[in-house]
N, C-alpha and C positions, 0 to 999 in steps of 0.2 A: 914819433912821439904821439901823433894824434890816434894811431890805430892802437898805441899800446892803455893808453887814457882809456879808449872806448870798453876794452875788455879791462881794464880794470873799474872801470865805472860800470860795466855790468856784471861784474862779478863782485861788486859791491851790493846792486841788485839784489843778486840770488842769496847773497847773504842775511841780509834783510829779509828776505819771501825766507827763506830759513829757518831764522830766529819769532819771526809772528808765528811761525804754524810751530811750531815746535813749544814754544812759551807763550803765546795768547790763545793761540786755536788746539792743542795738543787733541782736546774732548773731542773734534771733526774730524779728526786724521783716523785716528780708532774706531769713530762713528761707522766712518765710509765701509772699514775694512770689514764691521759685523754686518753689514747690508748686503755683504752681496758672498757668492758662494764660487770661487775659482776650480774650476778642474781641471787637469792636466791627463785628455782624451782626446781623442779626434772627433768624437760623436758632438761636443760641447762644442769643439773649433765650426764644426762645421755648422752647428749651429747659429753659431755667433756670423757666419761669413754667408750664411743663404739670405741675408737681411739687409737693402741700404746700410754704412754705415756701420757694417757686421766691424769690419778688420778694425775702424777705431775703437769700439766699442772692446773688441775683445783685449786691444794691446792695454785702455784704459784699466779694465777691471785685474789685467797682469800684472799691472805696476802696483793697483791698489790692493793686492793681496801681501804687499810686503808694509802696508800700512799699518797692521799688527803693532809694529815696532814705530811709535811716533816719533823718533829719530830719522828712520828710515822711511817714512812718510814725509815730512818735512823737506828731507833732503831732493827726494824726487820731485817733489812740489817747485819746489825753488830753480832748480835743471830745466821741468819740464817750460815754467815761465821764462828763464833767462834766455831760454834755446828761440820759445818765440820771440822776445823781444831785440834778441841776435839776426834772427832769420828776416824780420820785418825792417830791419835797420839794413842789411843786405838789398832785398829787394827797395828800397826807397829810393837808397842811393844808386841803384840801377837804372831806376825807372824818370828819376831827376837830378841830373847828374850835377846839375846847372846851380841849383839850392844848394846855399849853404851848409857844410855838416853842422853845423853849430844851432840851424834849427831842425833840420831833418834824425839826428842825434837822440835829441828830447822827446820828439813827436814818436818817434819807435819804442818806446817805452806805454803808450798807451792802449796797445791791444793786452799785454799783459797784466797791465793795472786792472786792465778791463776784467778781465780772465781771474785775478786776486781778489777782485771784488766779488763776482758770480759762483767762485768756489766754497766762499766763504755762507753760501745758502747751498746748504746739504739737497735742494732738489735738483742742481745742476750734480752732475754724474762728473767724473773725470775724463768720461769720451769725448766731452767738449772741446778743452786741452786739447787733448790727442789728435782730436781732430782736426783743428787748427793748427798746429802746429804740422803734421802731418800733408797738409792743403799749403800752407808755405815752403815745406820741404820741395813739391812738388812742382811749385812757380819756380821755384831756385833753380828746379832739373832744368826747365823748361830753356831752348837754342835765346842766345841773344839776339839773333838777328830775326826780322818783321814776319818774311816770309813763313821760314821753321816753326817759331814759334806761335805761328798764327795754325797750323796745321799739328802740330804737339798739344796746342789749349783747346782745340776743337776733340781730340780722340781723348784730354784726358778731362772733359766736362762728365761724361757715361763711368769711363773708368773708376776717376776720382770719386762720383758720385757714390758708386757700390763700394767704394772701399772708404773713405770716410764722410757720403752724408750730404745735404742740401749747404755745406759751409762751402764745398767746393766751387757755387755762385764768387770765391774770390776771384778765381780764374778767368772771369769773365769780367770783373771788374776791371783787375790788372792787365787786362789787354788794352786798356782807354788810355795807358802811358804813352801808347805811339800817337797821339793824339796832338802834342807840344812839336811833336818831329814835323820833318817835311813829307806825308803822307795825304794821303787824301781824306780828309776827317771825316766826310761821311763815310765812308766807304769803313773805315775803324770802328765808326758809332755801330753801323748795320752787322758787322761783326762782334763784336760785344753782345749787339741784341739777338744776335743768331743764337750767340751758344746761351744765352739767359733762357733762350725759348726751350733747346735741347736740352737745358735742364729741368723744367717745366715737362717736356715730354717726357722725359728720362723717369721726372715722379710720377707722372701721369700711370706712366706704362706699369711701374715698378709696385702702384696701389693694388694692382691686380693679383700678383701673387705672391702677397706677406699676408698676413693677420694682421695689420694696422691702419688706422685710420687713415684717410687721406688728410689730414689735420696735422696726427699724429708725423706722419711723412715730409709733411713741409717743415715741421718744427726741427726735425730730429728724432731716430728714433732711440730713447735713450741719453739723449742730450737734455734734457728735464726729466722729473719724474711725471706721470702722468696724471695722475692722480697727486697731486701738491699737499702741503702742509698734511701730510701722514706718518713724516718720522719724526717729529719733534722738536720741542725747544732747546735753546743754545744751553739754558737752563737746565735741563734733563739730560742734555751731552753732558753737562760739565760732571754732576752728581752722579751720571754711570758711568761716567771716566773715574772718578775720584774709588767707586765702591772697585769695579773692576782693578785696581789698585793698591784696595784694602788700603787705602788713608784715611783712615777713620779718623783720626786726629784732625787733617785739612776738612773732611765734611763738615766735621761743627764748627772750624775756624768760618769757614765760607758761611753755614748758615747761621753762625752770630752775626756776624757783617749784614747780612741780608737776609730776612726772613723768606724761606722758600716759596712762590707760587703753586706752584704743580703738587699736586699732593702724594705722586709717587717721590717726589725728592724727601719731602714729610716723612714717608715710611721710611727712604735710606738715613734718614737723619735719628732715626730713631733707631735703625739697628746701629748706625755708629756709636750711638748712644748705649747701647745692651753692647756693644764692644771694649768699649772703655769702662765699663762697670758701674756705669750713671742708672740706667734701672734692670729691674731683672726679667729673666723670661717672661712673666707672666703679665708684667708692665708693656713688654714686647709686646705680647701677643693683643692684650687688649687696647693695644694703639692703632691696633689694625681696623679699623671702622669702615666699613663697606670698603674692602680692598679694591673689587671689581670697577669701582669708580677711578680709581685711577687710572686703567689702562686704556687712556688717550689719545694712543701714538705707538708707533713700532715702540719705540724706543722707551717706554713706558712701561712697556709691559714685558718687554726684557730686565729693567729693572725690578720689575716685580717676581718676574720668573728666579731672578737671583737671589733674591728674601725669602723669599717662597723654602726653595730649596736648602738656604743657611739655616731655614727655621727646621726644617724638616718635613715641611709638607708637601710631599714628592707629587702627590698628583694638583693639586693647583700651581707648581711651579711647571710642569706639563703643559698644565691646557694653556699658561700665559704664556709659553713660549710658542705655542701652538698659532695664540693670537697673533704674535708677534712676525710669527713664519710667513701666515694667510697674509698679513698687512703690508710688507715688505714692497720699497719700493718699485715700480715695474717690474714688480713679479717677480724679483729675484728670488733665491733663496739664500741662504745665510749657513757660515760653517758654523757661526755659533750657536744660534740655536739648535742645529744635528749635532752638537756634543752635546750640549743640555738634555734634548731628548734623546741620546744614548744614554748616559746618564741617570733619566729618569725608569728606561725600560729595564737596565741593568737591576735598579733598585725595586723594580717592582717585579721584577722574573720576568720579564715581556722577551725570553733571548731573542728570539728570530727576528722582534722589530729593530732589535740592539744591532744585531749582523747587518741589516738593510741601511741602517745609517752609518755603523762603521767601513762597510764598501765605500760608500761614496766619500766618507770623510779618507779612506784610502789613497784617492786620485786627487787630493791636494798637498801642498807643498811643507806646510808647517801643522798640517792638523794627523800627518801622514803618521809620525811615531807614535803619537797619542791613540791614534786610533786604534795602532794594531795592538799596544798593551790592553786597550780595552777588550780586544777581539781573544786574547788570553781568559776574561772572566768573564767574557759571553759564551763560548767555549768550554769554559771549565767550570762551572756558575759555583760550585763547591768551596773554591778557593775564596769566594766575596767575601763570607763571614771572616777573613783575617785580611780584607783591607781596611786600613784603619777610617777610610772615608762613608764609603759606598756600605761596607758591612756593618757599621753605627747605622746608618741610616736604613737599610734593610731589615734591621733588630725592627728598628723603631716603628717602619710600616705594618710590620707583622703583627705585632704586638699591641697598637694602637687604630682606636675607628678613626674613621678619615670626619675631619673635621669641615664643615660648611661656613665660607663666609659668605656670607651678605649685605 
């Protein structure tokens, strides 16, 4: 009865972590998935795995490639919390066998709260999670008996470290359980502090041959962004979730409720508006008042790279998703913006830059079809003028000076 309670009490959990990201946060989950650029190479793995910290990072940005689909965001969200607040509730009642479940139960629920809360600020990465979670998988492995597992938590303090990260300091914690037993407490304390130290060497040694700070290294690399408050407000998620969506009817429900801050939400509120046949082009266009001011943030100037390009103005919807690219957080790069500037090269005759991003956009998972029909009319540039997309809007460059805003 008690074991069957616990997993239906956590899978009431995950249900919940479900339903917020899916219906309060959906704008985040999609957020994550335009920030960062998945490839399916070994050159990228190996990238990701020559770095502290690589392998969480890399299974994180795996998962977050099926974020695309905020269902399917949500979903893993909710797993990957349950799993830690399963795996901690495991190790508790290992470690204190003596405590009551009824409070050791509850208190296993708060690393993943923890973890709910810190997701919910876009400059924590999803390697965090993974990594954590991944660092509990590992105590789980770990011999139940003093001696084993004292020689298991000592080889996997290095191991652990290079495969997910300075979190792996849990392992060194979780050894202070034998602490309550009948062992010699100093003697557990000074082990505990041994492997704290080897992990401390471990970063010491490991600052020497990365690119990253030794700052950078104690924090995580890729467990925050490095650069903070760069992708933007919950505000500017919500409005380029809603435009990416084409609900133009929900933009202006949202921005009658509350008048928008951010002035690129302003601009999406006004193409929903030339959507819905509230003003017309020309109203459109003169709403745009020093566009360049808005781009405030990744995520801003994506939004604007998208207006840009609805309007028709191929090369400033370019150079902002250009901004957007440069900005991105710890450097990633972005699948969406290499379709936007596919995209824009297609429409401007640029083939060769068009082929250089539909390779890469080749070696991912859901941008893979898209890519290769693009690679059709980069290829065959002839055929543009009869898509009904791209060939409208190539009339229109041809035909038209490029317009300056300021």
């Amino acid at each position: 009865m008690k074991i069957k309670l616990q997993i239906a009490l956590t899978a009431l959990f995950g249900v919940l972590a479900f339903s917020f990201w899916l219906f309060v946060r959906p704008a985040v989950i999609m957020e994550r998935e335009a920030l960062q650029l998945f490839l399916w190479n070994g050159d990228y793995l190996a990238e990701r795995l020559a770095v502290p910290g690589g392998f969480a990072r890399y299974v994180g940005e795996f998962l977050v490639q099926y974020f695309l689909f905020d269902a399917a965001g949500a979903a893993i969200l909710a797993l990957v919390l349950s799993a830690v607040s399963w795996f901690f509730w495991t190790l508790l009642h290992r470690s204190v066998p003596s405590v009551s479940e009824k409070i050791l139960f509850p208190i296993s629920f708060l690393p993943a709260f923890v973890l709910w809360f810190l997701m919910c600020d876009m400059d924590t990465s999803m390697t965090l999670p993974v990594a954590v979670l991944l660092t509990l998988l590992l105590m789980w492995l770990l011999p139940e008996k003093k001696t084993p597992s004292l020689f298991g938590s000592i080889a996997l303090v290095p191991v652990g470290y290079w495969l997910a990260g300075p979190v792996i300091l849990l392992v060194a914690v979780w050894h202070l359980r034998w602490l309550h037993q009948p062992f010699n407490k100093v003697m557990v304390a000074m082990e505990s502090t041994a492997m704290a130290l080897l992990l401390v060497v471990c970063v010491l040694v490991s600052s020497y041959f990365v690119p990253y700070s030794l700052e950078n290294m104690v924090k995580g690399i890729d467990y925050r962004s490095i650069q903070g408050d760069k992708i933007g407000t919950l505000e500017m998620m919500e409005y380029d979730y809603l435009q990416r969506k084409l609900a133009w009817e929900k933009v202006l429900e949202k921005a009658n409720r509350v008048e928008p801050k951010a002035k690129a939400c302003h601009h999406i509120v006004s193409l929903a508006k030339y959507y819905q046949h509230e003003i017309s082009p020309d109203e459109l266009k003169m709403s745009l008042y020093k566009p360049f001011t808005a781009l405030t943030s990744t995520t801003s100037a994506m939004m604007m790279s998208d207006l840009f390009f609805q309007m028709g103005f191929v090369n400033f919807a370019q150079r902002t998703m250009f901004e957007a690219m440069e900005s991105m957080s710890n450097y990633n790069k972005s699948a969406r913006a290499l379709c936007r500037l596919t995209e824009t090269a297609i429409v401007t005759g640029q083939y060769e830059v068009a082929l250089k991003y539909i390779s890469i956009l080749e070696e991912t998972l859901f941008y893979k079809r898209w890519a290769q029909k693009m690679r059709q009319l980069a290829t065959h540039p002839e055929n543009i003028k009869n898509h009904p997309k791209y060939g409208a809007l190539q009339k229109i460059y041809g035909e038209t000076e490029d317009m300056l805003f300021i």
